[in-house]
Each structure stands twice: as structure tokens, then as C-alpha cells.
C-alpha positions as CSV (number, residue, x, y, z in Angstrom):
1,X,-0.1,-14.9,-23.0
2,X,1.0,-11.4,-22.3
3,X,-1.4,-8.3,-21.9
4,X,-0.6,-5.3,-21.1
5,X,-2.8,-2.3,-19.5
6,X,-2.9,1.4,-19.3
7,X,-4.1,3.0,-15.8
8,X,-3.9,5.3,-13.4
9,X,-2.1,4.0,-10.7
10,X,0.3,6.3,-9.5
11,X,1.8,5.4,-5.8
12,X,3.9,2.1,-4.9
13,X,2.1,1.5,-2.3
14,X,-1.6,1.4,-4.8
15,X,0.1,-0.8,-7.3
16,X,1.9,-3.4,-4.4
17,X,-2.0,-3.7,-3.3
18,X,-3.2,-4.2,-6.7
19,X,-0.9,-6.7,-7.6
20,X,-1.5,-8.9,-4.5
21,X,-5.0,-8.6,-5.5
22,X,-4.5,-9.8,-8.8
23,X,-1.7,-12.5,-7.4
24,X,-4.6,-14.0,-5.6
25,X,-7.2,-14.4,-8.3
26,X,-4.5,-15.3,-10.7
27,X,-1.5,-17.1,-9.1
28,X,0.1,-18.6,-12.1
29,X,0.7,-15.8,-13.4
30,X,3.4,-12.7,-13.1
31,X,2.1,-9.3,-12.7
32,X,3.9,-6.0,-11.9
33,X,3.5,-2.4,-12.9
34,X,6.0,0.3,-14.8
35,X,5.3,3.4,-12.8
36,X,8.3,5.1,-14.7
37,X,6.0,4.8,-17.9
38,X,3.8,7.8,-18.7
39,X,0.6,5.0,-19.5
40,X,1.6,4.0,-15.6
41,X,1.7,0.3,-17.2
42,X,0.7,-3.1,-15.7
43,X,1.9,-6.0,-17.3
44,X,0.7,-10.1,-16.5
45,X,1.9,-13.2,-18.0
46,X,0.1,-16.1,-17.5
47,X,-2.0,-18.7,-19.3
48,X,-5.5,-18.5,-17.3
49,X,-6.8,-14.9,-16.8
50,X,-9.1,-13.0,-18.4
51,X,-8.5,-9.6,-20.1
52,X,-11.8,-8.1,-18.4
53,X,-11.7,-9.6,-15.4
54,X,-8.1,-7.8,-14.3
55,X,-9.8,-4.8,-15.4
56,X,-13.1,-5.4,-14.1
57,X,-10.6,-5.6,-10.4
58,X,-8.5,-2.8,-10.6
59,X,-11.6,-0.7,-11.7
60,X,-13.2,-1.8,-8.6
61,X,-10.7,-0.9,-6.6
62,X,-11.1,3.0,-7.9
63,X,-8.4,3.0,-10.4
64,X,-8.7,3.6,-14.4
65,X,-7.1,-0.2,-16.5
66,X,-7.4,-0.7,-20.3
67,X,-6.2,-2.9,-22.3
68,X,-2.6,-0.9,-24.1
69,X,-4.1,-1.0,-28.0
70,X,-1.1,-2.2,-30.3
């Protein structure tokens, strides 16, 4: 499964953190971010995480994430 996120990170160092984070709670899977992109993308690959709950974390953390509508 692939899901892809729109948010508001915009420094390296922010989206390094986040994706630690998310590393930890979801180590199967690969996670990195497209700061290039205008929608400041982050993109995981896995089989077992949750839509909400990598939102619910990087929301937490004081950063905008939603799920990139098709």
C-alpha cells in the first residue's frame, strides 16, 4: 500500500524528525518527504499503518498532513 500526504513541512531538518518518528511506529515501512513539491509531499509504503494514525503524529507534532485526494 502506498499513501501519500499533503503538509506543511517545510525544513529538512522537521521532516528528518518526522520520519524517524514515523520509522519507529512503522518500521516495515519506507517513508520520506518531497520538499521540492509545492503540496511539501510525504510518501510511506508499507503493509501495516494506518492512514489516520500517520496523520494523527505528524499533526501532533504541530505540522498540517492529509491524505493527497486522487
Amino acid at each position: 500500500m502506498v499513501e501519500v500526504f499533503i503538509t506543511n513541512v517545510k525544513r529538512v531538518a522537521a521532516a528528518k524528525e518526522i520520519v524517524a518518528l514515523l520509522l519507529r511506529n512503522f518500521p516495515d515501512s519506507k517513508i520520506n518527504f518531497d520538499l521540492e513539491d509545492c503540496d511539501k509531499v510525504l510518501r510511506v509504503e508499507g503493509e501495516n499503518f494506518h492512514p489516520g494514525k500517520i496523520m494523527m503524529l505528524v499533526n501532533e507534532n504541530g505540522f498540517q498532513c492529509q491524505v493527497m485526494e486522487d
